[in-house]
N, C-alpha and C positions, 0 to 999 in steps of 0.2 A: 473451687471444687468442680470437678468436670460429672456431668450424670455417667453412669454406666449404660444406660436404658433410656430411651425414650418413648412413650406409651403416644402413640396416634387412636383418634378417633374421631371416626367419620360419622355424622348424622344423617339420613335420607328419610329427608317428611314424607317423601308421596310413600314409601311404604313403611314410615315407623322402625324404623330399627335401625341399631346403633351398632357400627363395627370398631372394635378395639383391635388394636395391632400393636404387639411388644417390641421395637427394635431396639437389637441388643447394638451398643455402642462400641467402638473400641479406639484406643489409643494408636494411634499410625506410628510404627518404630522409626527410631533414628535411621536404619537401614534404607525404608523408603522411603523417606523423605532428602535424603540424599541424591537416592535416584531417581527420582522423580524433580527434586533440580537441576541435576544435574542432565538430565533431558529437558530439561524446559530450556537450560541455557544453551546446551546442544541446537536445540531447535531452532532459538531465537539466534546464536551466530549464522546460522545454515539461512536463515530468514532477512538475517543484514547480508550475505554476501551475495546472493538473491537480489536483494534491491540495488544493491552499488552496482553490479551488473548491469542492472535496470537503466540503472541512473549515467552509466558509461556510454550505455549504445544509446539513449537521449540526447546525452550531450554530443557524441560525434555525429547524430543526424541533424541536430541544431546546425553545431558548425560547419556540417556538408549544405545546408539550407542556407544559412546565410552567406556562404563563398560565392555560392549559384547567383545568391539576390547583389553582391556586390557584382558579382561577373555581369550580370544583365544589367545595371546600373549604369557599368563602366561602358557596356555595347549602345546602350541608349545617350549619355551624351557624347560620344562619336558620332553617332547617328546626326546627332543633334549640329553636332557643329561641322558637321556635313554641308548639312542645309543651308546652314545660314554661309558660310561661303560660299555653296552656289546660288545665291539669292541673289535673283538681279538686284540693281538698285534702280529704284523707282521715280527717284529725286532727277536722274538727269533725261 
């Protein structure tokens, strides 16, 4: 059994007096409730395709980041073995 009505009442000690409020209740039609999910789903695919977005230009700034950190990796040990061929040896 759903109310029709739901009667609020407010009490306020410091001045004694009590406020009643009748709100009148109603049944939300099939109509809206349709539409209203059918925006809530509207919303939430507009809100997934939003994120994969998101999630798209993440990922190709990852993989632009780590090509760079291999790229520097690759230039440090050439660097590396640079040196150690031109390293005197010590022993003679």
């Amino acid at each position: 059994m759903n109310p029709t009505f739901l009667i609020l009442v407010h009490f306020h000690s410091h001045y004694h007096t009590v406020h009643v409020q009748k709100l009148h209740l109603r049944q939300p039609d099939e109509n809206s409730l349709q539409k209203k999910n059918k925006n809530n789903l509207q919303d939430t695919q507009e809100e997934r395709r939003s994120l994969e977005s998101r999630l798209q230009a993440a990922r190709t700034i990852l993989r632009s980041q780590d090509e760079g950190l291999k790229h520097r990796e690759e230039e440090n040990r050439q660097v590396k073995s640079k040196l150690v061929e031109r390293k005197p040896d010590s022993a003679t």
